[in-house]
N, C-alpha and C positions, 0 to 999 in steps of 0.2 A: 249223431251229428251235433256238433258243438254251436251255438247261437252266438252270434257277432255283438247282442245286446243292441240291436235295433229294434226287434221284434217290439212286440206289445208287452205292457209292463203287465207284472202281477198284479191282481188284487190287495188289498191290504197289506201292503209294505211299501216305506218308505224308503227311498236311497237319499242319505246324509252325505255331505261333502264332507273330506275330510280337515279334521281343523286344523289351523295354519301351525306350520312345523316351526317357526322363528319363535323367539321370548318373545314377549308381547313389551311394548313401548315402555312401561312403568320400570322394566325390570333392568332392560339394557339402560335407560338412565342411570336409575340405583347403583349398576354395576360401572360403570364410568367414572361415577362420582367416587365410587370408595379403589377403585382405582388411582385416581388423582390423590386421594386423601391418603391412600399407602405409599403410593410415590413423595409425596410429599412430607409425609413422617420420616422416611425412609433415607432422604436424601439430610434430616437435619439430624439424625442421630450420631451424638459424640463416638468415636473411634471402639471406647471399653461397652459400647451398648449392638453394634452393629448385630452379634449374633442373634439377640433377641429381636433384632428387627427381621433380621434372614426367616427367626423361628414364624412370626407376625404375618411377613408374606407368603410364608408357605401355607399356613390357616388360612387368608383370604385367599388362594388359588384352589385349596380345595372346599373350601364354602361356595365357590362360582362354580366348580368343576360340579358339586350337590347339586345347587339349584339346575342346572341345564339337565342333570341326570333323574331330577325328580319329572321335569316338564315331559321327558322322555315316559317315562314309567309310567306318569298321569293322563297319556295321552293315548298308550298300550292296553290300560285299563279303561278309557273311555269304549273304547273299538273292541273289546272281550264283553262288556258290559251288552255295548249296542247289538253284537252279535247272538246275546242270549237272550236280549230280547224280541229281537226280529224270527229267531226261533222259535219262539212261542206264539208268536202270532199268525 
């Protein structure tokens, strides 16, 4: 029979919340701002430069698409990490 997790906790082990799944404050700033700052390049570039600006935003879409995919992977590793050591204990 399976436990609801009311019962009585274990001895030595701790249960961690898990940490918040959004970018944290500093970053979604950051990322606003150079959104603005690509927009704003973007919109003043002469007619013979446009593609290089095309090229421009497509590097910062995938430098934001990085960062959210790093937070992900850093927070997967958190939770493997905790798991091995709750293991051992």
């Amino acid at each position: 029979m399976q436990g609801n997790g009311l019962g009585p906790r274990r001895a030595g082990r701790e249960e961690r919340q898990p940490a918040a799944s959004g970018l944290s404050a500093s970053v979604i700033v950051l990322l606003v701002v150079a959104a603005l700052t690509v927009t704003l390049g973007f919109a003043r570039l002469p007619d013979g430069q446009l593609g290089i600006g095309v090229l421009g935003v497509g590097v910062f879409l995938a430098v934001s698409a990085r960062i959210c995919q790093a937070r992900e992977q850093h927070q997967a590793l958190c939770q493997a990490l905790d798991g091995l050591r709750g293991s051992r204990g």
